[in-house]
N, C-alpha and C positions, 0 to 999 in steps of 0.2 A: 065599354071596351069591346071591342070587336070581334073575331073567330081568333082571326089571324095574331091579334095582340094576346088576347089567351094561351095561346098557344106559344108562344115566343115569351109569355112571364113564365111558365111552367118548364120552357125549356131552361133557361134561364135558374129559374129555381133548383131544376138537376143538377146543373153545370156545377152552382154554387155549394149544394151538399154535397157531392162528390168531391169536389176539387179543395176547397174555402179548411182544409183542415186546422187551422187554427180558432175558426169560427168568429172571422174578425167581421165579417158581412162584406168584405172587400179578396178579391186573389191579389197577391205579391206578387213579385216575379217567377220564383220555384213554383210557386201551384199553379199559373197559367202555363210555365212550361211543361208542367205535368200535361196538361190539359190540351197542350197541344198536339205532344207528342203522343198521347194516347189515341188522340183523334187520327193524326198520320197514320198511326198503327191500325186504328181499324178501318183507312182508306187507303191503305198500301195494294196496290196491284203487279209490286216485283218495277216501277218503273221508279229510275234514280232519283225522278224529281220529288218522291214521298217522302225524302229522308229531309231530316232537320237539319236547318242551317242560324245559327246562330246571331248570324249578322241580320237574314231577315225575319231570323224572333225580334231581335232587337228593336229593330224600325216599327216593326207591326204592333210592339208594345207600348211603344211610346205614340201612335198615331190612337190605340184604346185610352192609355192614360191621361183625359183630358187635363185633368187639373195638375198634372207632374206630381204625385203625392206618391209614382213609385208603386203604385195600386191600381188594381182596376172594378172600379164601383159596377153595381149591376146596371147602374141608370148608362153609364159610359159605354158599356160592351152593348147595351139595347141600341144606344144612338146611332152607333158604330155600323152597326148590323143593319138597322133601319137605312141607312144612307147608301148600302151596297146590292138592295133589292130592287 
């Protein structure tokens, strides 16, 4: 495993004990919105575009949820990320 990959399972790892409160090993849709909205929150700079918009939770959840299971696995949200670097 590499620096980079280290780093992104640990992040990862946060994400999911923070957020994952049901401790299904998977976030739902409420805890990823949690998870999103919190992240806005600590990259808010006062500009309108930081606020949440539902419709592009929506799209953005369903492009994470590969398998449609309505969840987002750690391996799905890694993939995800990997392909936007």
């Amino acid at each position: 495993m590499s620096d980079i990959d280290t780093v992104i399972a640990k992040v990862v790892e946060d994400i999911w004990g923070t957020y994952d409160k049901d401790n299904s090993g998977e976030l739902d849709k409420e805890e990823t919105k949690q998870f999103v909205k919190d992240t806005l929150k600590e990259m808010a700079d006062g500009d309108d575009n930081d606020e949440f918009n539902e419709e592009d939770f929506n799209k953005c959840f369903e492009e994470f949820d590969k398998d449609g299971s309505g969840t987002i696995e750690p391996h799905e949200f890694t993939e995800v990320q990997g392909r936007q670097q």
